[in-house]
N, C-alpha and C positions, 0 to 999 in steps of 0.2 A: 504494500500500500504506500501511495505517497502521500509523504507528510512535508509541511511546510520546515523550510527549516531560515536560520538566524533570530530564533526564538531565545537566546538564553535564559531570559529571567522568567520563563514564560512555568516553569515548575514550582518555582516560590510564591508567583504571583496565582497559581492556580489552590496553593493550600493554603495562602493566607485568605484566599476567598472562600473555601472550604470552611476555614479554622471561624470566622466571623459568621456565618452563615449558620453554623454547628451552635456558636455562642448564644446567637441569637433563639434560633429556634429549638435546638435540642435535638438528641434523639428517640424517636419515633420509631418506633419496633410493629406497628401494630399500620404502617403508612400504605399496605398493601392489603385488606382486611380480607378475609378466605369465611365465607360461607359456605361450603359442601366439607366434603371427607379428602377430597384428592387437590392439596393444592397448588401440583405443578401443571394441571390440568384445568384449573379453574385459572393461572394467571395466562396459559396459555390462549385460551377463548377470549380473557378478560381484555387482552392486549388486543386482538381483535376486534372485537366489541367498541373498546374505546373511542377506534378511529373517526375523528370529527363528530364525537361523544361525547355530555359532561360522564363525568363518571356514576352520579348518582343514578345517572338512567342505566348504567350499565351493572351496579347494583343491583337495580329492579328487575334488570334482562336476568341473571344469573340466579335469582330467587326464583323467578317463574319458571326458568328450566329445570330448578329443583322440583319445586310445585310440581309440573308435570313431568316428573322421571323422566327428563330427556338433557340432563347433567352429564353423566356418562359418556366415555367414547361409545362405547359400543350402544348402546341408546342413539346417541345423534347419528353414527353410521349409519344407520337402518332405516330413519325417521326421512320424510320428503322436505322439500324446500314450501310446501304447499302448507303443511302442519308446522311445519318451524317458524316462518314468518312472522305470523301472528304474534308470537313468545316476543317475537324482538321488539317491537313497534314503541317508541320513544328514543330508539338509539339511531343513527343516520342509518342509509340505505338498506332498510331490515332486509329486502328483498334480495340484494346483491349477496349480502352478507350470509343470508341462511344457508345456501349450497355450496359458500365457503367453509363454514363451519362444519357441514355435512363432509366436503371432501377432506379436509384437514382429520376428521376421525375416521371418516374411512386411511386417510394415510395412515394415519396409526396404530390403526387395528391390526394393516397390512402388514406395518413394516416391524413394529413389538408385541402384536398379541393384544394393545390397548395399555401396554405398562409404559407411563410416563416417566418415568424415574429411569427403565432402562433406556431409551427414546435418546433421553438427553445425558444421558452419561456419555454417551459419543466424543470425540475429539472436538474441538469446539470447530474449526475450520469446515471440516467435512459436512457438520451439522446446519452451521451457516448457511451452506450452500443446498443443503437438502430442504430448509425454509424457503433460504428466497425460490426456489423451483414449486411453492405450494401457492395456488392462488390466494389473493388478497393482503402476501406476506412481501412489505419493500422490508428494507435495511432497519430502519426505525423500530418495525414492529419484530423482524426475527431477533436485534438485538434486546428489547425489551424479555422477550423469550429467555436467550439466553441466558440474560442476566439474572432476572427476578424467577424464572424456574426451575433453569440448570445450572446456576451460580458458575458462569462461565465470566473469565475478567475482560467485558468488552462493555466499552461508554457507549450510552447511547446519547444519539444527537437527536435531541427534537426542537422545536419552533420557541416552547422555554428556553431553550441554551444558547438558542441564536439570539434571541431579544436580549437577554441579560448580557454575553461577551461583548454584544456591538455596543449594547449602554455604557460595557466598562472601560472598552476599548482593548478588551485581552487580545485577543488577535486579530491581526489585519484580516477586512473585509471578511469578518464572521456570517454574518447573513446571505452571504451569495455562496461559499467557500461548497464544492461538491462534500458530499457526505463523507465518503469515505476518507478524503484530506481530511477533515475535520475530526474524524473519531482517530485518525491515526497519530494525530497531532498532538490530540490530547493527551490518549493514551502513552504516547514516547515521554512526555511529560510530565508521567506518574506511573514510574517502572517498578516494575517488580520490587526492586529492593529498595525501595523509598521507603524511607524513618514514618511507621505510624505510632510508634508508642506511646505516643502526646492521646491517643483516644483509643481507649482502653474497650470503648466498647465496638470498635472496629475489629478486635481480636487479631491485629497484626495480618490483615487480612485485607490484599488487593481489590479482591470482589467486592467486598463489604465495603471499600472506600466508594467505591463506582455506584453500588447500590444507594447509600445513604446521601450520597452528593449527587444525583440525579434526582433520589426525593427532594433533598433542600430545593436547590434549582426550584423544580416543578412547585413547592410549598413558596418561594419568595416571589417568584413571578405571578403565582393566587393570591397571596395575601397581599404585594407591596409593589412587584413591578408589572405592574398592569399594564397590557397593549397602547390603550387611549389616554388613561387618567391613573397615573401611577400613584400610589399614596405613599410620597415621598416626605415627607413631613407629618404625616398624619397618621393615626395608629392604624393597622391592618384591613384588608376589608373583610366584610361580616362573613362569619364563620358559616358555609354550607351542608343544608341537610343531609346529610350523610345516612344512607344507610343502619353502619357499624358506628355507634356513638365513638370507639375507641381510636375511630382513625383520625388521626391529628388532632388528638384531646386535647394535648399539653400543647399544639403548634400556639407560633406569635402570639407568646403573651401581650397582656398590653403594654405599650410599647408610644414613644414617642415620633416613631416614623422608622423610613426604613435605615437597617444598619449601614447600608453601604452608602452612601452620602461623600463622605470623605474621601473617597475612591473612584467616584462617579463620574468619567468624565460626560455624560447627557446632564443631568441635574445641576453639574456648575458650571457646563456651558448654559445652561438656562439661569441660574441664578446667577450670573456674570451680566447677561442680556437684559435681565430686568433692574438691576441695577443702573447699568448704561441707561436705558430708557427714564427711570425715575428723575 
C-alpha cells in the first residue's frame, strides 16, 4: 500500500490527539452494544446495516431480526429478500440491503459451516480480500469487520476521520487523500511496537489502540465536531436514544466545549476572522 511519506511528527501528533481525546471522553467498553448470542456476527450485519444509517435504526433492525429468528447465519441464508425487507425498513436502502445480507450468510454458511469466529480467524490480508469480493462490502465497511469482529490491527477510515484530520490539519489534503493512502499512512504511524503503557486499558495492544481511537473519533465528531454547526465552545450535543442505555453512558461529560480548540487549526482560523472583522 502506498503511504504518504515526509510525515515525521505525524506519530506524536496522532497520540497526543488520541491521549486528549481518551482524557476527555474516557473509555467506553460497552461503544459497540451486542444484543443477540453471536457477537462477531451481529457486528458483522451491524457494519452493514449502518451504511448511510443512524445507528439507533440499526439497533431496531437487529432487534427485529431477533424478534423474528432471522439473527442467525443460517436463518438469513434461507430467508428471501421478499420476507427480509420489511425487518429492515428505517435503515437506508432496506431493499438493496436484504439480498446482501442474505448472500453475505449464505457466504458463510458456504465457506465455515456458519462459525464466525473461525471465518475470521483467517490471515487478515486474505480475509480483506474475501470481503471486499462480497456484495455491498467497500474498504470502510470490511475494515470495520475486521477490526470490531476479528480484532484484526487495521484503521478504519470513515467521513468522521476525514472531517476531524482536515479540521486539524494532520495530514495534507485529508479529505480527498484515496482510502487506502490514508489507512496506510496512518497505520505506518502507529506500528506495532509503539509505547502504549501510558493506557492500561489498551492492554499493550495495537488493535485495541485502532479500536478505541476510531470510537473517540466517531464519539467527538457526534458530540462536538459536527458537519454544519460544531459545538466548539459549547458543551456537547444532546445525548441520542440509544437503544442499549450503556452505550456511551459515561461519553462527554459536561464539558465547557470541545477539547481540541488549542490544536484546531479550523476554529482559530475562524476565531482569528472574527476578531479581524470586530
Amino acid at each position: 500500500m502506498q503511504q504518504l511519506s515526509g510525515l515525521p511528527s505525524l506519530t506524536p501528533r496522532l497520540m497526543a490527539l488520541y491521549h486528549t481525546l481518551h482524557g476527555h471522553y474516557g473509555h467506553e467498553p460497552h461503544w459497540w452494544p451486542i444484543f443477540g448470542p453471536d457477537r462477531h456476527w451481529e457486528i458483522i450485519i451491524g457494519a452493514l446495516l449502518v451504511q448511510q444509517s443512524k445507528w439507533e435504526r440499526v439497533e431496531a433492525t437487529i432487534i427485529r431480526l431477533l424478534d423474528h429468528q432471522l439473527y442467525h447465519p443460517a436463518a438469513l441464508a434461507t430467508t428471501t429478500p421478499e420476507l427480509l425487507s420489511p425487518l429492515l425498513a428505517g435503515i437506508a436502502y432496506p431493499r438493496q440491503k436484504a439480498p446482501k445480507l442474505i448472500q453475505l450468510a449464505q457466504h458463510l454458511s458456504h465457506c465455515a459451516a456458519g462459525d464466525t469466529t473461525r471465518w475470521l480467524a483467517q490471515p487478515t490480508q486474505p480475509l480483506r480480500q474475501e470481503l471486499l469480493g462480497l456484495a455491498g462490502v467497500g474498504p470502510e465497511t470490511a475494515d470495520v469487520i475486521l477490526l470490531y469482529a476479528g480484532h484484526h490491527p487495521v484503521f478504519v477510515v470513515d467521513g468522521y476521520l476525514r472531517r476531524l484530520f482536515a479540521r486539524l490539519d494532520l495530514i495534507p489534503n485529508c479529505a480527498t487523500l484515496p482510502y487506502e493512502t490514508l489507512r496506510a499512512t496512518i497505520e505506518a504511524a502507529l506500528p506495532a511496537d509503539l509505547d502504549l503503557s501510558a493506557y492500561r486499558h489498551l492492554g499493550d495492544s495495537r488493535t485495541m489502540l485502532f479500536w478505541d481511537y476510531h470510537a473517540l473519533i466517531n464519539e467527538h465528531c457526534i458530540h462536538h465536531c459536527l458537519a454544519s454547526r460544531p459545538h466548539c465552545e459549547t458543551g456537547s450535543a444532546p445525548r441520542r436514544p440509544f437503544a442499549q442505555p450503556e452505550k456511551c453512558a459515561g461519553h462527554c461529560p459536561p464539558c465547557s466545549g470541545c477539547p481540541l480548540r488549542p490544536v484546531c487549526l479550523a476554529y482559530n482560523h475562524r476565531s482569528t476572522a472574527s476578531v479581524i472583522e470586530d
